[in-house]
N, C-alpha and C positions, 0 to 999 in steps of 0.2 A: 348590079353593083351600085348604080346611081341611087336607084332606092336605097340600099341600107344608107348609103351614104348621106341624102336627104332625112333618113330618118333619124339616123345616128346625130347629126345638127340639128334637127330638132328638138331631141330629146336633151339634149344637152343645154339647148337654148332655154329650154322650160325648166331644166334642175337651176341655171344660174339665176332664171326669174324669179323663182320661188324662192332661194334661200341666199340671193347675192343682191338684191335691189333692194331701198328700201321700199317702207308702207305705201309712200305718195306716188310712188312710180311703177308697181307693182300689174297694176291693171293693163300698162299699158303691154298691144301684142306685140309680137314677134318683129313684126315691119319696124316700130316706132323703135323699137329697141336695136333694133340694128342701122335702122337709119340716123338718130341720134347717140348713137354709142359706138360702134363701130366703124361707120362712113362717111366720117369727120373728116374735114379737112382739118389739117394742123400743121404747125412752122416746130421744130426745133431748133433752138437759138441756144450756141455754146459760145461758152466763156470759158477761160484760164481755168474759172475756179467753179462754176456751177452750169448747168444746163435750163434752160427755159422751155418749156412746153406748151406754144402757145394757139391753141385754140378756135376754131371759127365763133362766131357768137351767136350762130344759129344753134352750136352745141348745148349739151343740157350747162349748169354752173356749175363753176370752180367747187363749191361746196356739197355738189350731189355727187361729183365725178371723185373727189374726195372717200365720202363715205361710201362707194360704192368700191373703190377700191378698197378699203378699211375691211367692210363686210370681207371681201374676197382674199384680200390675208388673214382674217379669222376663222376662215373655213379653212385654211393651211393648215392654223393650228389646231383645230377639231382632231386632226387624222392622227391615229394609232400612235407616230414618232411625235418627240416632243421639239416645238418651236424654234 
């Protein structure tokens, strides 16, 4: 069961590298991608009116973590129902 389950996050790690990162970060493996992507430290900071999500700064920037999510609600709307 561990194995499918290692494989099963693998494979899944490699569909979001290939069609969810962009060009310049593409190369990077599995480790870097999970080390800088996912085991971030981060604050959420709420207000009345808006929420703050803020970041270590070892993290990748504000503007790759941007289009990376971007990409990742574009592939949303690829899928069969519409957007």
């Amino acid at each position: 069961m561990r194995l499918q389950l290692h494989a099963l996050a693998y494979n899944l790690a490699n569909f979001l590298r290939t069609l969810a990162l962009p060009e310049e970060v593409q190369h990077w493996s599995l480790t870097s991608i999970r080390d800088k992507l996912v085991k971030i430290g981060a604050k959420l900071v709420s207000h009345a009116r808006y929420a703050i999500f803020q970041m270590a700064k070892v993290a990748v920037s504000r503007d790759l973590f941007r289009r990376i999510l971007a990409n990742i609600a574009d592939l949303r709307c690829r899928a069969p129902t519409p957007c």
